[in-house]
C-alpha positions, 0 to 999 in steps of 0.5 A, a space after each residue: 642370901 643363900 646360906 651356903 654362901 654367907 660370909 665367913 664370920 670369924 672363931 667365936 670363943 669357946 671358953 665360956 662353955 662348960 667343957 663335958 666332951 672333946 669337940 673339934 675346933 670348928 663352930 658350926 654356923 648354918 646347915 641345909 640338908 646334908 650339909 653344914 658349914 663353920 664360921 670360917 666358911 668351911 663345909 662339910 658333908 654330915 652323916 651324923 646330924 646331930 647324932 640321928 637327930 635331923 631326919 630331914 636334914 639340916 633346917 628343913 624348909 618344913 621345919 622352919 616354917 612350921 615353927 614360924 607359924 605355931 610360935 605366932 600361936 602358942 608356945 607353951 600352955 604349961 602341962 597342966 592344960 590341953 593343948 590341940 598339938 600334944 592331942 593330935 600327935 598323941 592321935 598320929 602316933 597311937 594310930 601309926 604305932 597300934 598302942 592306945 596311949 602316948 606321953 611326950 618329954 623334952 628328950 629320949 632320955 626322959 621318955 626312957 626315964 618315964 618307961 622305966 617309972 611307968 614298968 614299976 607303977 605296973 609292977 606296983 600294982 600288978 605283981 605284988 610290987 615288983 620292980 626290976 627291968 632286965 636290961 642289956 650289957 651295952 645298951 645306951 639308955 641316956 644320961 639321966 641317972 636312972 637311964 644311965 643305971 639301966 644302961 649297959 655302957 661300960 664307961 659308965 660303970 663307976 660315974 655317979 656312983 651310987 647307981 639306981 639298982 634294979 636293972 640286972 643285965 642280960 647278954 643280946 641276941 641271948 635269951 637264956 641269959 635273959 630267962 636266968 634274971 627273972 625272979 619274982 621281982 622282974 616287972 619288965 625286959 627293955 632294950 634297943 632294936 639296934 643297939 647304936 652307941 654300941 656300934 650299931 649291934 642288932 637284936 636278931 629278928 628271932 631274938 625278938 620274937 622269942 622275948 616277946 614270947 617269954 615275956 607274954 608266957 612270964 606276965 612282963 612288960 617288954 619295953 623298946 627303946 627305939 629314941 635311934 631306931 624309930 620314926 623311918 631310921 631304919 627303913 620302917 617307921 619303926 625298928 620293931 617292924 623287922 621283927 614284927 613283936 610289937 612292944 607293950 612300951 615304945 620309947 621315941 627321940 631323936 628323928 622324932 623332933 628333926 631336930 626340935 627336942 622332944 621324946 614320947 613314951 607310947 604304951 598299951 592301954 592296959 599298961 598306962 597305969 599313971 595316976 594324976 601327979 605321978 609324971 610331969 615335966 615343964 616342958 613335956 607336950 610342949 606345942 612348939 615341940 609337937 608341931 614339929 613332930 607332926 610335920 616330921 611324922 607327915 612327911 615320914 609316914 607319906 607313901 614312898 618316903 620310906 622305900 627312898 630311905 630303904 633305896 638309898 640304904 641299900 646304895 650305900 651299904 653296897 659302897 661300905 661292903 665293897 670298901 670292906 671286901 678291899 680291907 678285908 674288914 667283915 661286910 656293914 651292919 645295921 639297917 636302913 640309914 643306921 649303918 657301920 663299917 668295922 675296920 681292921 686296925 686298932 683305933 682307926 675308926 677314930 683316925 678315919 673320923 678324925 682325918 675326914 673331919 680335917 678334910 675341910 680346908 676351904 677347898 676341900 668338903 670335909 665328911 662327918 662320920 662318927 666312930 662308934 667304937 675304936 674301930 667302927 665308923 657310925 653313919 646315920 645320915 639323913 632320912 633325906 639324903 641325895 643318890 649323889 650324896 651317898 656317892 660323894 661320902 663314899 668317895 671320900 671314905 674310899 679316899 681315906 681307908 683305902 688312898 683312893 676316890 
């Protein structure tokens, strides 16, 4: 049966599930490509996917039957054993990326959490012990509690209190602000290419080179958090390839797995400091998970794929400058398939999304776009994603911002 036209199967309940964020009312069921629908048989198109997460859609043919295969031959070893598809992604991923050394996590926040372990093993042992990483005002890092410390996310600010110190803030695209922080305690500067729950805020290319070029002349450690940016999310396999520094730390997520969790953690040689018994995790190399990554990888690093994400990049940002040109809103940001749109009015970000989202009523697709900030629409479709795709998610945002297909 074709998944699009399976049956409706009712509301589930929700109130089992514990409540850590406002969700709409739909419970989605089954997904293919750009598309997801609800147990209500409503359909929508997706320029979230899962938060950047679904790089060649929703469940891939590829995917699934890479899964399939790898779960007849082995699950999970545990991290205390070699298993051959943690060896060849980290092989895949030290060539694509010219760092000599790979590390792998059930998340991006994880890899995150090892760079940061890893900058003060360094600093332990190669600047008389120190340990701060300067960091960015709001750089989203991840939930666990030290990410969440490095993290420049003002809501964040009084959860969880107290914080893990050591993480003193630096403003982006600012290098001056980053050099007044360095003291004889500074070991690292970490931030985001781009930074996406920001609002899709980039780090200018000359920025980048220049705090490449201040960390080499300091003896620090720069540290890219590329869990949104990386794997071809925008237009290259990297997001650091735009400005050609290339970190001594790169952390991956998110388009990494295609939607299967995995992060890794890929650093210079001479960086890789951990001695046995410093880092581990129940699931980190986990097979099933590097099987997936390594299908993933294939298809993104195959010659072409990544001039058709830039292609269609450049469609939908002429759509998204053309509805800014009409509200008088400031043209798109962003990169690739990492793209936003500011808008006028207070909060209508938020409203747009939200009407978008209600679009869907069993006739009508809805559109899933996500609001970043109060007044900026995210899109971060899949790597994937169709020329009449792009089309259709710009009729329906024109329809919405501005009364009209």
């Amino acid at each position: 049966m074709n998944l699009a036209d399976a049956p409706a199967l009712g509301q589930p309940s929700t109130t089992a599930l514990m409540h850590v964020t406002q969700r709409p009312d739909a419970v989605f069921t089954h997904g293919r490509g750009s598309w997801l629908w609800d147990s209500l048989g409503r359909r929508w198109l997706d320029l979230v996917q899962g938060w950047a997460v679904n790089t060649l859609g929703h469940a891939p043919r590829l995917l699934a039957d890479t899964l399939a295969e790898q779960a007849t031959r082995l699950l999970q070893p545990g991290p205390g054993l070699y298993n051959d598809r943690a060896l060849a992604l980290a092989q895949r991923l030290t060539a694509l990326s010219g760092l000599e050394r790979a590390y792998f996590t059930a998340s991006g926040a994880e890899a995150n959490e090892g760079a940061i372990k890893l900058a003060r093993k360094y600093g332990q042992l190669h600047r008389g012990g120190a340990h701060e990483i300067i960091t960015f005002e709001h750089a989203f890092h991840g939930r666990t509690l030290a990410a969440m410390s490095a993290s420049g996310k003002p809501s964040f600010a009084a959860l969880f209190e107290p914080k893990v110190p050591g993480f003193p803030k630096a403003r982006l695209n600012d290098l001056a602000s980053v050099r007044a922080l360095i003291g004889p305690r500074t070991v690292a500067v970490m931030l985001e290419p781009i930074q996406g729950e920001a609002g899709v805020i980039e780090a200018e290319p000359g920025f980048l080179q220049a705090l490449r070029r201040l960390c080499d002349d300091e003896g620090l450690l720069l540290i890219y958090d590329e869990v949104q940016t990386g794997v071809g999310r925008t237009g290259t396999l990297w997001g650091w390839e735009h400005s050609g520094a290339r970190p001594d730390i790169l952390t991956l997520g998110k388009c990494l797995g295609g939607g299967v969790p995995i992060g890794a953690m890929v650093a210079r040689e001479s960086v890789s400091c951990f001695a046995p018994g410093d880092q581990g995790g129940t699931y980190h190399g986990n097979p099933l998970a590097c099987a997936a990554a390594l299908a993933v990888l294939g298809t993104v690093a195959q010659p072409g794929f990544l001039a058709q994400v830039r292609e269609r990049s450049r469609q939908l940002r002429r759509g998204l400058d053309d509805i800014a040109a009409e509200l008088g809103s400031p043209p798109a940001v962003g990169r690739g398939l990492l793209l936003a749109l500011q808008l006028p009015q207070p909060a209508q970000a938020e409203r747009a999304a939200a009407a978008l989202f209600a679009r869907a009523d069993g006739v009508r697709d809805g559109l899933i776009v996500n609001a970043a900030r109060p007044e900026r629409l995210r899109l971060v479709p899949a790597l994937t994603i169709s020329e009449e795709e792009v089309e259709l998610a710009l009729a329906m945002l024109r329809e919405s911002l501005l009364g009209r297909a």
